[in-house]
N, CA, C and O of each residue as an XYZ file, in Angstrom:
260
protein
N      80.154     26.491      1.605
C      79.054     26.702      0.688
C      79.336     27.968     -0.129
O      79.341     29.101      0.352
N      79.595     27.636     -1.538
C      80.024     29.175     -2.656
C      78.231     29.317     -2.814
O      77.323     28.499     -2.669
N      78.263     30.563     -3.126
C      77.135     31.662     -3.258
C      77.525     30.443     -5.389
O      78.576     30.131     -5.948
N      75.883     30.190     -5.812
C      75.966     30.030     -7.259
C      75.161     30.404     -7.456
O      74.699     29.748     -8.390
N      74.077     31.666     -7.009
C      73.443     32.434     -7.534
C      73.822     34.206     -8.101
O      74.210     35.038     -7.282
N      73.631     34.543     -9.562
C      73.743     35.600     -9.750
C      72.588     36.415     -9.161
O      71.565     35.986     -8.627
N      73.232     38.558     -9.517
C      72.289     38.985     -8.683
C      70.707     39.170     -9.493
O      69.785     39.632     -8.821
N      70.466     38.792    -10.929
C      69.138     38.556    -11.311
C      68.712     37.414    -10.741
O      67.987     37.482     -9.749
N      69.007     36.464    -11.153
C      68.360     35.110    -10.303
C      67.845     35.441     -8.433
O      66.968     34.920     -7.745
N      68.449     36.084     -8.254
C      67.997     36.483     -6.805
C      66.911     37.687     -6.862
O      65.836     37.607     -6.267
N      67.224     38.607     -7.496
C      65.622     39.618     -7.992
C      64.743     38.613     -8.350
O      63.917     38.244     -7.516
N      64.783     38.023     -9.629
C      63.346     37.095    -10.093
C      63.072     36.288     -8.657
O      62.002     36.420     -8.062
N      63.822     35.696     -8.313
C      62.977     34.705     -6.803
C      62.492     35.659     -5.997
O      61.384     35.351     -5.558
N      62.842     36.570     -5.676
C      62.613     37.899     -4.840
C      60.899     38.566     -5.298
O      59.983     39.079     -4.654
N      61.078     38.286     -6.452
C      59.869     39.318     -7.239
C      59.051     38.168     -7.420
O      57.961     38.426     -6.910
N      59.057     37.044     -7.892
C      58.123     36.053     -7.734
C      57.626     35.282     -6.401
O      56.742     34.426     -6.433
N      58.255     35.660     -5.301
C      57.605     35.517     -3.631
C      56.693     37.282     -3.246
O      55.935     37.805     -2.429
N      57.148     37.458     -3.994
C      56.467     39.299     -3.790
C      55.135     39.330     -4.821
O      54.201     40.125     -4.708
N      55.241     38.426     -5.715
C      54.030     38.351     -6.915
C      52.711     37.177     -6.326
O      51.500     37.254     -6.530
N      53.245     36.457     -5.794
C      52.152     35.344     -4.858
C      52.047     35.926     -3.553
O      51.308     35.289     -2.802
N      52.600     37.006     -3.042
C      51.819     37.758     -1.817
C      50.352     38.774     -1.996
O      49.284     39.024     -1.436
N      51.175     39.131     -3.202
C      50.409     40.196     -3.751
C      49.144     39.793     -4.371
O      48.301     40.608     -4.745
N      49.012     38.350     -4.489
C      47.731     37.446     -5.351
C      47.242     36.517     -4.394
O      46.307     35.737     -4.575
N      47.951     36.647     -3.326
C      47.008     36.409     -1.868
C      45.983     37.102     -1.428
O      44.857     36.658     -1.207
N      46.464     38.518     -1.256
C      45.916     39.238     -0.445
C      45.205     40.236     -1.252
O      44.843     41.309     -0.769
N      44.933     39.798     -2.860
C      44.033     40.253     -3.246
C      43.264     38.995     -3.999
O      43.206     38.813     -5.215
N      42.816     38.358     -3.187
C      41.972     36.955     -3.540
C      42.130     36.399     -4.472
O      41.192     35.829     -5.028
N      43.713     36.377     -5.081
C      43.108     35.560     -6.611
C      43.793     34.304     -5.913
O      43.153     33.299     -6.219
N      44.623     34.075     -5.271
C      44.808     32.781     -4.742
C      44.255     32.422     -3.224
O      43.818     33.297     -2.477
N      44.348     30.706     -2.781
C      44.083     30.563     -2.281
C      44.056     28.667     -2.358
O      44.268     27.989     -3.364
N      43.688     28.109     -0.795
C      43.827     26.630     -0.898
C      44.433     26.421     -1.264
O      45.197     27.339     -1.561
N      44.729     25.361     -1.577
C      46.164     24.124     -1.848
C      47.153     24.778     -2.847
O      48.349     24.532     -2.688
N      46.748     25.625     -3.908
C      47.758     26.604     -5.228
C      48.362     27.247     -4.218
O      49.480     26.918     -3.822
N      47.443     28.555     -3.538
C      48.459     29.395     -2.548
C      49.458     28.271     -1.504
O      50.650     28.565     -1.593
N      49.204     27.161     -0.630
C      49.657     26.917      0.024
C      51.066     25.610     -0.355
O      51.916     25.120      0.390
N      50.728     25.372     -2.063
C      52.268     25.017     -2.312
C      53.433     26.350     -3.234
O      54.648     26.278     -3.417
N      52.467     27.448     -3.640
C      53.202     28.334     -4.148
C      53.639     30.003     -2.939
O      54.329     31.014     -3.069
N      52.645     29.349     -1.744
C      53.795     29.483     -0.417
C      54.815     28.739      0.076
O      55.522     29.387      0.848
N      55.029     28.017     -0.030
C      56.326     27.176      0.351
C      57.357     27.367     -0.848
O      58.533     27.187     -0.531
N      57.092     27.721     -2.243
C      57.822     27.212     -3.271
C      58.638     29.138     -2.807
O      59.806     29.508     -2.928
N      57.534     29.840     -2.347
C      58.476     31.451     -2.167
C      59.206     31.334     -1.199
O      60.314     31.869     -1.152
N      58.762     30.683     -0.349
C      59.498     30.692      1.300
C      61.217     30.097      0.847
O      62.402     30.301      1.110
N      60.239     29.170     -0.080
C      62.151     28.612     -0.941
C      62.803     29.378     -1.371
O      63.877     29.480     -0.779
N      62.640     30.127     -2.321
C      62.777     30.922     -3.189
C      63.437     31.626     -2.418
O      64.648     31.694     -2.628
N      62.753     32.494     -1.094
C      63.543     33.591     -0.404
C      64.553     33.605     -0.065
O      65.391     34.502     -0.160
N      64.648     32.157      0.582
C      65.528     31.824      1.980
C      67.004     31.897      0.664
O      68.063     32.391      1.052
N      66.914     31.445     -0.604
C      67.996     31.152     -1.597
C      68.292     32.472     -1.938
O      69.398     32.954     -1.695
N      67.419     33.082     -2.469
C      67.655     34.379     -2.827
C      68.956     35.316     -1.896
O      70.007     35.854     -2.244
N      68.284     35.173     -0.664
C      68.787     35.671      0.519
C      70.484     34.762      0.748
O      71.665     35.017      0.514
N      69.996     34.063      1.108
C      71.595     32.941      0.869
C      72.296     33.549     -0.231
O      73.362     34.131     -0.035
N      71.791     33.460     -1.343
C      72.824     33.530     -2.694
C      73.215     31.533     -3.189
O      73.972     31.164     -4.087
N      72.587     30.848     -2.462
C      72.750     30.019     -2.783
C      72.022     28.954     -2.960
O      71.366     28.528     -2.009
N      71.988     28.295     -4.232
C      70.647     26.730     -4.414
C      71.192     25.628     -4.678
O      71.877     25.359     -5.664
N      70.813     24.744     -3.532
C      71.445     23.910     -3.584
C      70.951     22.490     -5.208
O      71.408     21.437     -5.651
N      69.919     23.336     -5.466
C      69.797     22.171     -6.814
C      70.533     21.933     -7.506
O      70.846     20.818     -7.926
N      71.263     23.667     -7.946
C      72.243     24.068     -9.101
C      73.270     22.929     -8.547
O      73.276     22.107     -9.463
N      73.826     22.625     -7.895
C      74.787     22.665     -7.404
C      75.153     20.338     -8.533
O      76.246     19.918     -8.912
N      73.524     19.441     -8.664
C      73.756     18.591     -9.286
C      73.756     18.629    -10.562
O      74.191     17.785    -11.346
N      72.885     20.380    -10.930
C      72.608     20.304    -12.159
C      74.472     20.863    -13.136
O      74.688     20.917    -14.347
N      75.460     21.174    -11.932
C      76.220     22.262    -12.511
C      75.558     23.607    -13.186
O      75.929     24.128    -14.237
N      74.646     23.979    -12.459
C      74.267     25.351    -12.767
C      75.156     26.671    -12.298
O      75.250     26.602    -11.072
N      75.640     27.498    -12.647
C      76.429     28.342    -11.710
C      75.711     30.072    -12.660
O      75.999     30.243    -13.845
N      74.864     31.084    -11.917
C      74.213     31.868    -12.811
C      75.199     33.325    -12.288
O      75.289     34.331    -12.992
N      75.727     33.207    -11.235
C      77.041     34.399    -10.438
C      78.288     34.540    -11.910
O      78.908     33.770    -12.643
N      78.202     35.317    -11.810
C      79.426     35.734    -12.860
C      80.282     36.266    -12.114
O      81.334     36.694    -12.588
């Protein structure tokens, strides 16, 4: 498995699982929005963290320079 994430693409997923915590736990989300745009960060992280998405991978996306 090659890493096809660059290191912005991994900040923005990083900062957009950090932006729906932060709109949790100050009530603007909640129910079914928070609980699929929790899973969509939990995604987000786990890739971030990897360095790698496996979507890119049909789209030929490659954002690592």
């Amino acid at each position: 498995m090659k890493t096809n994430m660059g290191v912005l693409d991994r900040i923005v997923r990083a900062i957009f699982a950090l932006v729906v915590l932060v709109l949790y736990l100050s009530h603007q989300l909640s129910g079914t929005t928070f609980i699929i745009l929790a899973v969509l960060s939990i995604v987000f992280l786990i890739t971030a963290f990897i360095g790698f998405c496996p979507l890119y991978v049909p789209l030929k996306i490659n954002t690592k320079k």
